[in-house]
N, C-alpha and C positions, 0 to 999 in steps of 0.2 A: 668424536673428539674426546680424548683421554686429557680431563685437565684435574687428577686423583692426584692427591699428597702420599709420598712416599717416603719413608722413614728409613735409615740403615747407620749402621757405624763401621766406621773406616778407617784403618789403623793408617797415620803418617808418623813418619820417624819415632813408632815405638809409642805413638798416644790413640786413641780413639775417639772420633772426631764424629759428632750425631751432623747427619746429611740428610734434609730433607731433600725431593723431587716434585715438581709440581709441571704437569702438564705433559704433553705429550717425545717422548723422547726421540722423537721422528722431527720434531720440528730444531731450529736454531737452539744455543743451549747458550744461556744467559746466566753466569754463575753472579751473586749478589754478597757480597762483604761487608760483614759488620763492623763496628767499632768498638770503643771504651765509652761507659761501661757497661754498654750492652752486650746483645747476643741478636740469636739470627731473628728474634719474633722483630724487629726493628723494621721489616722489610715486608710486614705480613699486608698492606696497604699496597705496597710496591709490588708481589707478587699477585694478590689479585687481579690486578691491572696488566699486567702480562701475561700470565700463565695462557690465557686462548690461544696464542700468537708463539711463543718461547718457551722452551724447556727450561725451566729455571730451575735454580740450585741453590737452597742457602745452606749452612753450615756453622755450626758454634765454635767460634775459634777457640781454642787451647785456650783452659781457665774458666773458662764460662758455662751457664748452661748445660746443656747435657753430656759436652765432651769433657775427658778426662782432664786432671787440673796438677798439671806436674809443681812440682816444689822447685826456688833457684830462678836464681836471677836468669842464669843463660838458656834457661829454657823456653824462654820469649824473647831469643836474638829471633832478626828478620832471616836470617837463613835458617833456622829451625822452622818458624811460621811458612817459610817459601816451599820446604819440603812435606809440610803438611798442604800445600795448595795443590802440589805436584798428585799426589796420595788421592786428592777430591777429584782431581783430574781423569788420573787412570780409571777411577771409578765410574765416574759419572761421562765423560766424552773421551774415551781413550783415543780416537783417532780423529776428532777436529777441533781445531782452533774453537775457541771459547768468548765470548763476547763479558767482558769485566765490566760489573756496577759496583762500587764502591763507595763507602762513609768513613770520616774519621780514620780512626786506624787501621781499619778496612782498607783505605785510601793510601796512607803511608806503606802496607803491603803489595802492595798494587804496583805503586811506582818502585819498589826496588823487583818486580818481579815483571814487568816493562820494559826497565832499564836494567837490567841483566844479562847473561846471556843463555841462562838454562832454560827458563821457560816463557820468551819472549814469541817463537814460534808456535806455541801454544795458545796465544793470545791472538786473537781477531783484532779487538777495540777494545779501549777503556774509557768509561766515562767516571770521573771523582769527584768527590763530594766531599768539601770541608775536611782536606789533608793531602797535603803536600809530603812531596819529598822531600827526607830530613838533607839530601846532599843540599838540594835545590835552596833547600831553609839557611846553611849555613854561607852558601854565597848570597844570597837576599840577604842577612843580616851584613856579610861584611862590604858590598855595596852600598848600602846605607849608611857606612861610618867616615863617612868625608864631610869637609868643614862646609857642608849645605843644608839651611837650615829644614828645607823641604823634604830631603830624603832622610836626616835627624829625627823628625817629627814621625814620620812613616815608620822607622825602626821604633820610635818611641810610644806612637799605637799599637803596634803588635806585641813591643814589650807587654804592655799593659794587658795584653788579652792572656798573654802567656804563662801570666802571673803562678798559675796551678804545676804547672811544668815545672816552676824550680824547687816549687814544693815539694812535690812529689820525689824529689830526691833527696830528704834531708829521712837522718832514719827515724822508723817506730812514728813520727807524727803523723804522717798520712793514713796510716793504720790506726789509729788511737781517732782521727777525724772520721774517719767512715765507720768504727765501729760507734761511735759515742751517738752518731746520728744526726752530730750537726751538719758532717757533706752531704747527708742526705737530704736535709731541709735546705742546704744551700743550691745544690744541682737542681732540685724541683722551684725554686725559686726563679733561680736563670732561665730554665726550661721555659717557667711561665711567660719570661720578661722577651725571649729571645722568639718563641717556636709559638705563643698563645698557650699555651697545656704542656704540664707535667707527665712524666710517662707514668703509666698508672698502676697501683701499686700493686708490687709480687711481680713483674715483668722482669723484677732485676733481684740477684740474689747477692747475700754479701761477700760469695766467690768472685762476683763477677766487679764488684768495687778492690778487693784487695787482688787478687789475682792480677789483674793488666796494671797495677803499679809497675811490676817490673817491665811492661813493658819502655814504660820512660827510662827505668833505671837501665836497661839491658841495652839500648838504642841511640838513646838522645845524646848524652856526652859525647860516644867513640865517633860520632855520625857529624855532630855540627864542629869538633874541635877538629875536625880530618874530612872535612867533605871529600869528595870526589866528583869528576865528569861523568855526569851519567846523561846519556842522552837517548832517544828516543824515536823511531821512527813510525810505526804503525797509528792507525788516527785517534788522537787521543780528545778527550770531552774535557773541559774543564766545569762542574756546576757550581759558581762561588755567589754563597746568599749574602746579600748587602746585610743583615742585620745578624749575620754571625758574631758574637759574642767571644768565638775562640780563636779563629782564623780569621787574619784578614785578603781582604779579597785582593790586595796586591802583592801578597806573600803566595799566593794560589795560581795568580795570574801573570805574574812576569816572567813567563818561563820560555819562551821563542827558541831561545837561544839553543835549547836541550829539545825541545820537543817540536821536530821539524811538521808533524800533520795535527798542531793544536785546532782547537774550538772552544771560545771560550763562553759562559753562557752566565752571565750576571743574571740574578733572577732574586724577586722580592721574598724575604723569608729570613730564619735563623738558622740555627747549626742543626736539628734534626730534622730535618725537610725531608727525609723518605719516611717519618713518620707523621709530618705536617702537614706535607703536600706530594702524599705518594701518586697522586695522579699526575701530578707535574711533573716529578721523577720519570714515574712509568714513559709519560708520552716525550720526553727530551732523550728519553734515552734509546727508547724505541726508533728514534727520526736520526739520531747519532747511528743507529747499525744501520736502518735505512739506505742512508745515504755513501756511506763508507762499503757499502759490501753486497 
């Protein structure tokens, strides 16, 4: 059994993207997505627990980490990110469908590359983790805007989570808060209140705080002020941690409508559960390919 860490860099659309490999490339091939404001070691808990079993894949998204960190807002649109997924693809399983675990922004990649129609046949199964789709986001908020005090209140909690989102697009502040050190005491703080433990320190660089700003700035407006129908057929996982902090679990979870082979899977925890409870990840996500394939 070949379960050796493999290292390489992989140009997509003109970036160079560090691709680790773990496990034997013979078996199923289990690509894993990071989020903000990590990078790929977020999944190194969730990769031990696979790699016997699955060829796993993780990769530093554009900005991060070891991959290169382009300048400019448009160079974190989700169709730039889609074509650096396509690049890890040809690389890593050029002629089978791929089995998708995703986080966070990982997760918002995920769903536009799902519900698309480039590389949807490239995709086996997804399972997501704390990130939805920003189309899916902007109809969940505008269903909630009727004179019901119930559905009010539900938009009015995930306002409150959302809080850093509106931030994050106002200029030079967001950059002046991560450099200054107070978002860092503040995310380790959450981290604590949400997951039990902060990520521990040096796992994140200050590319990887300012860099994926733009991802909000390059995403989130054109996406909730223009959603769109995106819908979904292949079997999709939903993992939504009751004690998420950022998402809520019925922003995550009311999605039928669009994603005709859901699963959804409430489970106790916070927002970074593949590095809280990557054994729980591993085996949910494990029993999601299982059973779908």
């Amino acid at each position: 059994m070949n379960t050796e860490t493999r290292g390489r860099l992989v140009t997509g659309d003109g970036v160079r993207l560090l691709v680790r490999e773990h496990g034997d490339r013979a078996h199923p091939t289990v690509v894993c997505l990071h989020g903000y404001p990590d990078h790929s070691s977020l999944w190194d808990g969730v990769v031990a627990a696979l790699a016997d079993r699955f060829h796993v894949v993780t990769y530093d998204v554009r900005g991060t980490g070891g991959s290169d960190k382009p300048r400019g807002r448009a160079a974190y649109r989700l169709d730039r990110l889609e074509r650096d997924f396509a690049a890890v693809l040809d690389a890593v399983s050029p002629t089978e469908p791929v089995h998708l675990l995703a986080h966070d922004w990982g997760s918002v990649q995920g769903w536009h590359f799902v519900t698309g129609q480039r590389l949807r046949d490239r995709i086996a199964t997804f399972s997501s983790i704390s990130g939805p789709c920003l189309d899916h986001v902007g109809y969940f908020v505008r269903s909630r805007l009727r004179p019901d005090a119930a559905a009010l209140a539900e938009l009015g909690r995930q306002l409150g989570k959302s809080w850093y989102v509106f931030f994050f697009q106002l200029p030079l502040l967001p950059e002046l808060f991560w450099r200054s050190g107070a978002g860092t005491a503040l995310l380790a703080a959450l981290e604590r209140s949400g997951d039990g433990s902060a990520t521990p320190p040096g796992q994140r660089s200050p590319a990887d705080y300012l860099n994926g700003l733009q991802l909000y700035r390059a995403n989130i407006p054109r996406r909730l002020s223009g959603p769109q129908q995106r819908g979904v057929d292949l079997p999709v996982q939903v993992i939504a941690p009751t004690n998420d902090l950022f998402v809520s679990v019925p922003m995550q979870t009311d999605i039928r409508r669009w994603a005709s082979n859901l699963t959804v899977r409430t489970v106790r925890g916070g927002h970074w559960l593949p590095r809280s409870q990557p054994e729980l990840v591993a085996r949910l996500a494990a029993e999601h390919i299982d059973a779908t394939g």
